[in-house]
C-alpha positions in Angstrom: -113.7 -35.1 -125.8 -110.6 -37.6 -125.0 -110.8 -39.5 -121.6 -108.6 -42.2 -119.9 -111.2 -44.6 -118.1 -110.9 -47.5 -115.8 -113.9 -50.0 -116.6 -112.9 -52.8 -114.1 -110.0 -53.0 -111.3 -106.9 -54.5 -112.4 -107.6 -54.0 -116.0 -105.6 -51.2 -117.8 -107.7 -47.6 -118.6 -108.4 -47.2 -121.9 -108.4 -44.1 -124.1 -112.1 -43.1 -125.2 -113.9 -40.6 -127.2 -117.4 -39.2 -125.5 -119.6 -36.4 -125.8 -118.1 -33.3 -123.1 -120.4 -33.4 -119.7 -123.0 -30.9 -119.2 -122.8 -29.0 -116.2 -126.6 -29.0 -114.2 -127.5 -26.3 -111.7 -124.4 -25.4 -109.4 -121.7 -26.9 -111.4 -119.5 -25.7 -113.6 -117.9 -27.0 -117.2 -114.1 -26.8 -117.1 -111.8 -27.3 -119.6 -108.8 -29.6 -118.0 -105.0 -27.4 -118.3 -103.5 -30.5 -116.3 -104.4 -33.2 -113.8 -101.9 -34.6 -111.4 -101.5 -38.6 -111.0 -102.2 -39.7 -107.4 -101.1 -42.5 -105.1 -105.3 -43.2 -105.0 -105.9 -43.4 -108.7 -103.1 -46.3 -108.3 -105.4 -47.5 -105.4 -108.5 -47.0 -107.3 -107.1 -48.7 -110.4 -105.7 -51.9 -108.5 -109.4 -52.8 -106.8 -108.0 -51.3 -103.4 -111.0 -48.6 -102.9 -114.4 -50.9 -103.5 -116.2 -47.2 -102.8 -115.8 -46.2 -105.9 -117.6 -46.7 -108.9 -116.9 -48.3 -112.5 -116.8 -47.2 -115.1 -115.3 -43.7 -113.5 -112.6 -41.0 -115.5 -110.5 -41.0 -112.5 -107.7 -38.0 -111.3 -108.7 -35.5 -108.0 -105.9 -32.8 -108.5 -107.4 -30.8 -111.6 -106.7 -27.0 -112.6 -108.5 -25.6 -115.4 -110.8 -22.8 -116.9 -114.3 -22.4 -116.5 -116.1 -22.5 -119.9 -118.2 -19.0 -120.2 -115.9 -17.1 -117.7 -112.4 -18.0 -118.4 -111.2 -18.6 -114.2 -109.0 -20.8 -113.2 -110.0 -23.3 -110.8 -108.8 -26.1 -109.0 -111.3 -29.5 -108.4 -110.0 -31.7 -105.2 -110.7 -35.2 -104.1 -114.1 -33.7 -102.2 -116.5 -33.0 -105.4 -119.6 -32.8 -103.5 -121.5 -33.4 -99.7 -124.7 -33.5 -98.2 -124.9 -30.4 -95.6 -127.1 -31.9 -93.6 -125.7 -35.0 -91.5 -124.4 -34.6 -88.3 -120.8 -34.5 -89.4 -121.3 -31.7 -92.3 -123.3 -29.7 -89.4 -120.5 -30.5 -87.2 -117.8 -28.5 -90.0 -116.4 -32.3 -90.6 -118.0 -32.2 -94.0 -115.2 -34.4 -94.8 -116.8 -37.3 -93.4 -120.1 -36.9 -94.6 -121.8 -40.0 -94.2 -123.2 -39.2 -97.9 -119.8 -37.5 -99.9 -118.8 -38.0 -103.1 -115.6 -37.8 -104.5 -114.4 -36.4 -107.4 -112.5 -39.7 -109.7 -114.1 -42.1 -107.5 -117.8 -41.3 -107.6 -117.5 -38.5 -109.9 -115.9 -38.5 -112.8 -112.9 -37.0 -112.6 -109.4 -34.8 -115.1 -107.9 -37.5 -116.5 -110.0 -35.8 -119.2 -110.4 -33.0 -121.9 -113.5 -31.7 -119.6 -114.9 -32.0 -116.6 -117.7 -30.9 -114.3 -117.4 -29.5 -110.6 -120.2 -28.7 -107.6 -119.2 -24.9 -107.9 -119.1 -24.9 -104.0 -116.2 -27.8 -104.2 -113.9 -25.5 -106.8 -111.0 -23.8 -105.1 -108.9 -20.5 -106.2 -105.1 -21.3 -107.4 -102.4 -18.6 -106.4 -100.9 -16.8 -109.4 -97.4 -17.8 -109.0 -97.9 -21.4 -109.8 -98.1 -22.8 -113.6 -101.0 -25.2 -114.3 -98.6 -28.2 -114.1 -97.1 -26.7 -110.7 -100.6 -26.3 -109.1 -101.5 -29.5 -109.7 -100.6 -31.9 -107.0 -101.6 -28.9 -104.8 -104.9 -30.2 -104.9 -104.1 -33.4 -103.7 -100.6 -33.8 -102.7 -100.9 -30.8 -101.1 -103.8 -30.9 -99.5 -104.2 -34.3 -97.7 -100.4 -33.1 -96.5 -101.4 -30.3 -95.0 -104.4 -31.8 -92.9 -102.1 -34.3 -91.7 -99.6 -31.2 -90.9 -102.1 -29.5 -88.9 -102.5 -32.2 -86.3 -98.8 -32.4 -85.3 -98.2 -28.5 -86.5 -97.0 -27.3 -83.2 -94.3 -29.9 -82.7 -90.4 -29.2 -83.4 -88.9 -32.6 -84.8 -91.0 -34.1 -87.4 -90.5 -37.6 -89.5 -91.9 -37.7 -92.5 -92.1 -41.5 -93.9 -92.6 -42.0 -97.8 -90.8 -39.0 -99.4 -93.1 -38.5 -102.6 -95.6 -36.0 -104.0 -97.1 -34.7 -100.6 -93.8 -34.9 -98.7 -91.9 -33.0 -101.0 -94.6 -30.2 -100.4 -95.1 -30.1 -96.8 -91.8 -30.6 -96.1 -91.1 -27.1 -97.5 -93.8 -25.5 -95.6 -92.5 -26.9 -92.2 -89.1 -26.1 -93.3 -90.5 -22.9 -93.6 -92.0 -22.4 -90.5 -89.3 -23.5 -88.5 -89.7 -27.3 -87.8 -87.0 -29.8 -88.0 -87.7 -32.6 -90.9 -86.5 -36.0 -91.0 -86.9 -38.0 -93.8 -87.6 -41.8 -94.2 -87.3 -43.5 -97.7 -87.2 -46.8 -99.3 -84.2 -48.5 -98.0 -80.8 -47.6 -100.2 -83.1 -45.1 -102.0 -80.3 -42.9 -102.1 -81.4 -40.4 -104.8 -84.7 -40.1 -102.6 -83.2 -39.0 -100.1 -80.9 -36.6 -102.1 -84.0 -35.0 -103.0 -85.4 -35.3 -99.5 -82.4 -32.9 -98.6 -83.1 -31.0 -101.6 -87.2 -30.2 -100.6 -86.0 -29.0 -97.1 -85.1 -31.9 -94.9 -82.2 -31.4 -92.0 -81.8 -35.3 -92.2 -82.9 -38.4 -95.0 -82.7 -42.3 -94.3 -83.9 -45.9 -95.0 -87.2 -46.2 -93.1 -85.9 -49.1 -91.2 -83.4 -47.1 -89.4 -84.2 -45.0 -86.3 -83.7 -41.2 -86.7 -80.8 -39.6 -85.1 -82.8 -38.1 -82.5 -86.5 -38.7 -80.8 -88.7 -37.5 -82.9 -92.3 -35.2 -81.5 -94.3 -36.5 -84.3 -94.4 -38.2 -87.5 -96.8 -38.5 -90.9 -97.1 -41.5 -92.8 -97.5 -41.1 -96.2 -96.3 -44.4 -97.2 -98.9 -46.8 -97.6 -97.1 -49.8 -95.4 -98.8 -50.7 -92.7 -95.5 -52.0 -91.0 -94.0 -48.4 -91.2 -96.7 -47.5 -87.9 -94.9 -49.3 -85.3 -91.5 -47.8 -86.4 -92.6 -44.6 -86.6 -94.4 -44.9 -82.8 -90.8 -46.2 -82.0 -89.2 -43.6 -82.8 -91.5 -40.9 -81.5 -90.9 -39.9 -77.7 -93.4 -40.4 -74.9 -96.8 -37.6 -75.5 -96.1 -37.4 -79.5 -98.4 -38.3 -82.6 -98.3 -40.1 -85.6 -100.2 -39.5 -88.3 -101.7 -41.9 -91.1 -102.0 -39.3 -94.0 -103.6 -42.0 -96.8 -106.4 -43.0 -97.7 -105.3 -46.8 -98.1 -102.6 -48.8 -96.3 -101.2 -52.4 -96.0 -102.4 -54.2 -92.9 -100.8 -52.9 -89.3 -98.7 -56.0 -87.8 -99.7 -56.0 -84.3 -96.8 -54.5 -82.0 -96.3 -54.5 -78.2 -98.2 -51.7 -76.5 -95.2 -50.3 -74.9 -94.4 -48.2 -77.9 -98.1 -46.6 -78.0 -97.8 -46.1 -74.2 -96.9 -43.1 -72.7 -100.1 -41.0 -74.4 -98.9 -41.5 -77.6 -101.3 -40.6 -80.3 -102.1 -42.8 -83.2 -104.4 -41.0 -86.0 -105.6 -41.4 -89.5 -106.6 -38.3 -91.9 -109.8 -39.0 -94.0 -110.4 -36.8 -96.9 -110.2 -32.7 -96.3 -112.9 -30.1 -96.3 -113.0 -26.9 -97.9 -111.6 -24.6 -95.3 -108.9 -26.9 -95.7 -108.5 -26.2 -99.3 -108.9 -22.1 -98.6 -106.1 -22.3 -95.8 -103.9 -24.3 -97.6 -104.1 -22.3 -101.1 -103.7 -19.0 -98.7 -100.5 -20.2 -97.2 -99.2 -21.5 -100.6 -99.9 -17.7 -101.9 -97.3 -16.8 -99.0 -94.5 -19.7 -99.3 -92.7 -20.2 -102.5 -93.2 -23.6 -102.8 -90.5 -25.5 -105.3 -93.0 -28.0 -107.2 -91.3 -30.6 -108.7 -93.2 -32.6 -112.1 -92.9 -34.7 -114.1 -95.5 -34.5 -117.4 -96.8 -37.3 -119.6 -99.9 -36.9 -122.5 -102.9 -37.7 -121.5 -103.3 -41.3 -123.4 -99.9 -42.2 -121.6 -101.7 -42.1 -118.3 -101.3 -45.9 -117.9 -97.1 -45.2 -118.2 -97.7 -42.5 -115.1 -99.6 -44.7 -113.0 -96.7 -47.4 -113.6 -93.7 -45.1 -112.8 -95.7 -44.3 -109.7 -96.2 -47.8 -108.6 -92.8 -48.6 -109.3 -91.5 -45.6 -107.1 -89.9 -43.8 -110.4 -90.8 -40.3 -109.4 -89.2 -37.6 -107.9 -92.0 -35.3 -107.0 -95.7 -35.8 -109.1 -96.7 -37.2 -112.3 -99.2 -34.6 -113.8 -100.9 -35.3 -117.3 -101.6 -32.8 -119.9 -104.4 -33.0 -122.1 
């Protein structure tokens, strides 16, 4: 089979030919239909996550058949976990002190095949393509476990307007909420297409909203961004840290965390979270937005997503 893999950080991944994986009791052999490019496999390529192992076939969003049976099946970030420390037992499994994750310590779609924990695999609803569903695995996902924890406010700012908030910001369009969005400054085609996925208002991140906002997720990974969003959130709201890397958090006057202000950071997901999420994306018709590369130009993806090129997710396509 063709695979993209990353033998060292900072070095470019490199196209190889290997035998397909064999599955071993509980997993399952799936042939890759498409495999979205993430904002981690950037972090995992530049030496940012030292967790994870090389040489590794990264890519965490996957949708493909199972050999044998023909289902379709989607392979998130959490590929496999131990069931039996106190945080699996606890229903945290996604801080199990002994997870492994699927690009990172397994390898991963960037890839003609892969292999899955069959427990880890999730269903994908009908009404999305292969290149549509996608970033739900990812994107979607880690968006709507940030989502959850600031679900019940009414005016929510949403900073770094890329794969995962051009998702969630339809679903809390959806259900009602009021969505600000904060972009690069002058990005003014990014916020054109922050208006476009759902937002009431779009801006440079180093301007305040128009309004107080009750909560905010940070999906950029710019560890200067937390102060300004816990400015501009009102006294008893939250703001979320919804990566799984960021830059270093200047140190800011406690003022604007005081007033029972929450300050939070979402690790991983678990697999109710996957179920949930896939059952609400069933309901809302969510507008996907892609852009599609080959498989050997997986290098070019990971560039126009460092270099903010994208409206929406790069996906590959074996």
């Amino acid at each position: 089979m063709r695979a993209m893999r990353l033998h060292a950080p900072g070095r470019a991944l490199s196209a190889e030919d290997l035998p397909p994986p064999q599955p071993g009791p509980g997993q399952l052999l799936v042939k890759v239909s498409a495999c979205g490019v993430c904002r981690t496999d950037l972090h995992l390529a530049c030496g940012e996550l030292p967790q994870c192992r090389t040489p590794i076939t990264p890519g965490h969003e996957i949708v493909g058949t199972v050999v044998g049976t023909g289902a379709r099946v989607g392979i998130p970030w959490l590929g496999w976990t131990c069931g039996e420390c106190a945080f699996c037992r606890a229903g945290r499994e996604n801080l199990c002190e002994r997870a492994r994750f699927t690009g990172c310590h397994l390898d991963g779609g960037y890839a003609e095949y892969v292999v899955a924990d069959e427990r880890c695999c999730l269903p994908i609803p009908e009404r999305y393509s292969d290149t549509e569903a996608a970033p739900l695995l990812c994107a979607g996902l880690i968006g709507f476990r940030s989502y959850q924890f600031i679900r019940d406010q009414e005016k929510i700012g949403i900073y770094g307007f890329g794969a995962a908030a051009h998702i969630i910001s339809q679903i809390a369009r959806a259900e009602g909420r009021t969505v600000f969005a904060f972009t690069r400054k002058n990005d003014l085609k990014g916020q054109q297409f922050a208006l476009s996925c759902g937002a009431h208002w779009a801006g440079d991140s180093t301007e305040p909203p128009p309004e107080p906002l009750d909560a905010a997720i940070l999906f950029a990974p710019a560890g200067e961004l937390v102060p300004v969003a816990l400015k501009a959130t009102r006294k008893g709201g939250t703001v979320v840290c919804g990566g799984i890397h960021m830059s270093d958090i200047p140190s800011f006057p406690y003022e604007i965390l005081w007033g029972e202000r929450t300050l939070r950071s979402v690790a991983n997901l678990t697999r109710s979270d996957g179920e949930a999420f896939m059952a609400l994306a069933a309901r809302v018709a969510l507008r996907i937005e892609t852009r599609t590369y080959p498989l050997g130009d997986a290098n070019q993806a990971l560039e126009d997503l460092r270099r903010g090129g994208l409206e929406g997710a790069a996906v590959l396509v074996p």
